[in-house]
C-alpha positions as CSV (number, residue, x, y, z in Angstrom):
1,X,22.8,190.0,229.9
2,X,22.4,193.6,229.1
3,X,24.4,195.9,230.6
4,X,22.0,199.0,229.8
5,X,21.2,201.0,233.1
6,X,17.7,201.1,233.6
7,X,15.9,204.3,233.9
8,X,14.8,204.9,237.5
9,X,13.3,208.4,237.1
10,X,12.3,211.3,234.9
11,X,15.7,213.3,236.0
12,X,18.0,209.6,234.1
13,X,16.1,211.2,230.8
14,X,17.9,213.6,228.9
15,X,15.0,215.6,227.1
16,X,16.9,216.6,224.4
17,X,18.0,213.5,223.4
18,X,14.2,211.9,223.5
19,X,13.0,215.4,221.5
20,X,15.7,214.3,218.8
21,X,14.6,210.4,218.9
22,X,11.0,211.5,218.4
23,X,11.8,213.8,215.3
24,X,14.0,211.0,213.7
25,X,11.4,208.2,214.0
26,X,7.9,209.9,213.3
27,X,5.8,206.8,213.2
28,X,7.3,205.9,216.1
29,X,6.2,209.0,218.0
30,X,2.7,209.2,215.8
31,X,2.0,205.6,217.7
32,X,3.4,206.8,221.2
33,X,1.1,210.0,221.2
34,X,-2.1,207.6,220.3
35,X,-1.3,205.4,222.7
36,X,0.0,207.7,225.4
37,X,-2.3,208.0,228.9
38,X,-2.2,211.0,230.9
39,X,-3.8,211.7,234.4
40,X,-7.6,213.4,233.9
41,X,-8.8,216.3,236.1
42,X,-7.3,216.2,240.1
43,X,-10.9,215.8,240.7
44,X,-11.5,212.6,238.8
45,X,-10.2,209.3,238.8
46,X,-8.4,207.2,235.7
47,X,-6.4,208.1,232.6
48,X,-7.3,209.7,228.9
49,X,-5.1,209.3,226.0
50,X,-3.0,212.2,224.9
51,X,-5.0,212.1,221.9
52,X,-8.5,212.5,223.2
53,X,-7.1,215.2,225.7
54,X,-5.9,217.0,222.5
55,X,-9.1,216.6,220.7
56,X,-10.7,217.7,223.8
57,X,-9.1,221.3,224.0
58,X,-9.7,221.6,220.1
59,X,-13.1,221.4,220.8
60,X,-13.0,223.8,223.9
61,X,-11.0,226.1,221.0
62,X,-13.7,225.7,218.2
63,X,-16.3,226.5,220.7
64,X,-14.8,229.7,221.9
65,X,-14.0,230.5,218.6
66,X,-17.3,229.8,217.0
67,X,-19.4,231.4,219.7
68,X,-16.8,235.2,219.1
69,X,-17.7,234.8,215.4
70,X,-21.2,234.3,216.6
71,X,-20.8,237.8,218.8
72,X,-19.1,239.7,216.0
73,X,-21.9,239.0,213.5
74,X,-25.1,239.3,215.7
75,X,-23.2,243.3,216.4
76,X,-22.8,243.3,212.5
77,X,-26.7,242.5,212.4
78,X,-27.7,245.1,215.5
79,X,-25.3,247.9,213.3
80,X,-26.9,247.5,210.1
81,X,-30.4,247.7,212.1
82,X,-29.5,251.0,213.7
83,X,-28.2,252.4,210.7
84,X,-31.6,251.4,209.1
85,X,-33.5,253.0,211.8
86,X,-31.4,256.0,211.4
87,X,-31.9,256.3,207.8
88,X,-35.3,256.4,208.1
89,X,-36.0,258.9,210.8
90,X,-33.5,261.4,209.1
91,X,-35.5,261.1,205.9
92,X,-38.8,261.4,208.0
93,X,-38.0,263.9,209.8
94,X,-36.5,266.0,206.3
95,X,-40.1,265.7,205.2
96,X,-41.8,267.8,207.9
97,X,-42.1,271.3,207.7
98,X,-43.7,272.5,211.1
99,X,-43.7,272.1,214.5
100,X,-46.6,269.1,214.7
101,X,-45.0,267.3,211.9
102,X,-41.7,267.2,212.9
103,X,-42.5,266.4,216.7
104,X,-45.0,263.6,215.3
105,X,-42.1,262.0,213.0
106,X,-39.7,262.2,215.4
107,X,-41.9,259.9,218.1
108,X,-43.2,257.7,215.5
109,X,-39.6,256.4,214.5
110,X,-38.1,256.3,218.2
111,X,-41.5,254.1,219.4
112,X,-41.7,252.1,215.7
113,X,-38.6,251.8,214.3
114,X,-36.1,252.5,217.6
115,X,-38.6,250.9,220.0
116,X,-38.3,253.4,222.9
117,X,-42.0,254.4,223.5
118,X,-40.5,256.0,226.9
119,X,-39.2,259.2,225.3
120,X,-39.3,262.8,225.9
121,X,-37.8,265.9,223.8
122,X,-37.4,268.9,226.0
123,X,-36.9,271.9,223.7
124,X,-35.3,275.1,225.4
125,X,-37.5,278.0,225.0
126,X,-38.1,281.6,227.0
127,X,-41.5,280.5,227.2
128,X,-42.7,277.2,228.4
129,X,-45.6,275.4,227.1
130,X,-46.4,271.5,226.2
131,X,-46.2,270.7,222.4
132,X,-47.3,267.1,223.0
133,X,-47.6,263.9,225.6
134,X,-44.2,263.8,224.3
135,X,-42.3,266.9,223.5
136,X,-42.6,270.6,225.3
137,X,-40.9,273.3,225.3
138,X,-38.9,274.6,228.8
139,X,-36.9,277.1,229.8
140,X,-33.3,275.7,230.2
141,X,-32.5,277.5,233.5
142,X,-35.3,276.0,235.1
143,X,-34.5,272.0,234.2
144,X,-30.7,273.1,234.6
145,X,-32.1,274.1,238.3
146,X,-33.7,270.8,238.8
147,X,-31.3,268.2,237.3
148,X,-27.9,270.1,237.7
149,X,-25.1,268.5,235.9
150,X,-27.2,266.1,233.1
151,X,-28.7,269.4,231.8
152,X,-25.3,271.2,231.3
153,X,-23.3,268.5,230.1
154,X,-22.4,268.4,226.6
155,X,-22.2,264.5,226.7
156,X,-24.8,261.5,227.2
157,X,-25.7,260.0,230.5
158,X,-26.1,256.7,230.4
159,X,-27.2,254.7,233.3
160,X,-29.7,254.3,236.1
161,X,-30.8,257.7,237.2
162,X,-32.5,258.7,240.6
163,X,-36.4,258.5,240.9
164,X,-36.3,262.2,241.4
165,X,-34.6,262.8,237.8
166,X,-36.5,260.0,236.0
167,X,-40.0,261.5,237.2
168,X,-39.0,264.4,236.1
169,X,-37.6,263.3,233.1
170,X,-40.0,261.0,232.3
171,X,-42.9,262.6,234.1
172,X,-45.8,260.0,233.1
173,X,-44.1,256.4,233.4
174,X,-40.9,257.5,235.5
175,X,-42.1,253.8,237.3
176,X,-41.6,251.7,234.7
177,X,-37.9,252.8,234.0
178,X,-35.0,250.8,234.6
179,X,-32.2,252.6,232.9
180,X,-32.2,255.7,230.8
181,X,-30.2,258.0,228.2
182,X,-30.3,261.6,228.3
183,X,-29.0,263.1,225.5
184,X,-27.5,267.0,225.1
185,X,-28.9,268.5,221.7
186,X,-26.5,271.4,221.0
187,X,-24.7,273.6,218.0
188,X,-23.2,276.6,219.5
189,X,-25.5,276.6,222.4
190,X,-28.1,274.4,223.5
191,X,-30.6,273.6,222.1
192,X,-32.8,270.8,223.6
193,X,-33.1,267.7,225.7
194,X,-34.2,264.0,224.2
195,X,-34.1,261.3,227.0
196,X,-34.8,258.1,226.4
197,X,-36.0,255.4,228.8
198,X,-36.3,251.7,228.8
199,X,-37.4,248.7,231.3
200,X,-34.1,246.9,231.0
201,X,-31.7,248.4,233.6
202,X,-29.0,246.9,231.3
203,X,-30.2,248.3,228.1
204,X,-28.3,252.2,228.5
205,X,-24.9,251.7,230.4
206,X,-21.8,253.6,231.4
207,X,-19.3,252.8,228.3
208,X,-22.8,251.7,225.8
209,X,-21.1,252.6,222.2
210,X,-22.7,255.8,221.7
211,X,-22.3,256.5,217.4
212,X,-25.6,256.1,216.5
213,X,-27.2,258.3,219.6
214,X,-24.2,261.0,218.0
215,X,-25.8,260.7,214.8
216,X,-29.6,261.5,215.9
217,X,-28.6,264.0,217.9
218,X,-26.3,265.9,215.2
219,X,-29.5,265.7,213.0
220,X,-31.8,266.9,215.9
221,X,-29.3,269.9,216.6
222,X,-30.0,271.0,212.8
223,X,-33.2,270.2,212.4
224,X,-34.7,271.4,215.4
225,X,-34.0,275.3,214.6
226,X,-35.3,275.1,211.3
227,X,-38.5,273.2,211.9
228,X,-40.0,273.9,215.5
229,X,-40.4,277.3,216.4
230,X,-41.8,278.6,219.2
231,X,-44.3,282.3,218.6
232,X,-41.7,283.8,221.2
233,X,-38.3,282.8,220.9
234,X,-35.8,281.0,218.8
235,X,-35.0,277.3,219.7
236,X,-31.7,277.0,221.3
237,X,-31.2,280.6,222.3
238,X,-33.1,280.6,225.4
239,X,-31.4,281.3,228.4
């Protein structure tokens, strides 16, 4: 007759001891494991084998895993496609040489290549007159007087604006925005306005990554002296 003591409960195991049997015999342990049953979900009734449990969170693992790769290269895709677009309207609009031109170059590649057919380029000016349906020129003080704070900022808003701002800023189909991105054109003083408006409310956001809007806008603040003028003042001077 054996005089072993039986084990009565998980506190008669000395953990150490088993961790050391397991290491010395690894077929042993290699059987155990495939063999093992552990309690499924509180939720649910019946066992499932250590090793289909495992298998079960390397799957929940790939997926994550495959599905951030899938994330990181869809933004790769998106990037190279902005830079594209970007490419193309700097070379377009380094092509014009007046006022029509420019203004005409600058639309085409926002509604072709950018797809924002919503868009509006307010260009400060002493004296105000309409260029196009999509570009005039205004005096600064007076949109400063009627949108405060996005007119004076030096940084973009982002967001969903109030009706009052977005018929005013988008005074033909202030309706059918959602969200919009108003956009501060300046060098040592300001120069000009470009908003830009879509019917996705989730489309411009607080925190949206904001390098490619920098990069049109740098070009806009150079460009804009040198190919629109107005008969009576200078771009970007206006008070």
């Amino acid at each position: 007759m054996s005089n072993k003591k039986p084990v009565t409960s998980p506190t008669d195991l000395n953990p150490e001891l088993v961790f050391r049997y397991l290491e010395a015999h690894p077929d042993f342990t290699e059987k155990a494991l495939q063999q093992l049953e552990l309690p499924t979900h509180a939720t649910s009734q019946g066992t499932i084998s250590f090793s289909d449990r495992k298998l079960t969170s390397v799957n929940k693992k790939l997926a994550e895993t495959e599905s951030k790769l899938a994330e990181l290269i869809q933004n790769s895709t998106d990037n190279s496609h902005l830079f594209e677009c970007c490419h193309r309207l700097i070379l377009a609009l380094l092509d014009t040489a007046n006022t029509a031109s420019f203004i005409t170059a600058l639309s085409r590649s926002l509604e072709n290549d950018f797809k924002f057919s919503n868009h509006q380029l307010f260009i400060f000016a002493d004296q105000p007159a309409p260029i196009n349906e999509h570009a005039s020129f205004i005096k600064r003080k007076t949109l400063e007087q009627q949108l405060g704070g996005i007119v004076s900022s030096r940084q973009p808003t982002l967001g969903i604006l109030r009706q009052q701002e977005m018929k005013l800023l988008f005074p033909d189909n202030h309706l059918t925005i959602a969200s919009a991105a108003v956009l501060p054109i300046n060098d040592k003083l300001p120069i000009a306005l470009l908003t830009l408006g879509s019917a996705d409310q989730n489309n411009f956001r607080a925190g949206l990554e904001t390098t490619f809007i920098k990069l049109i806008t740098d070009v806009l603040s150079r460009l804009i002296p040198a190919r629109v003028a107005p008969p009576d003042s200078i771009p970007g001077r206006a008070e």
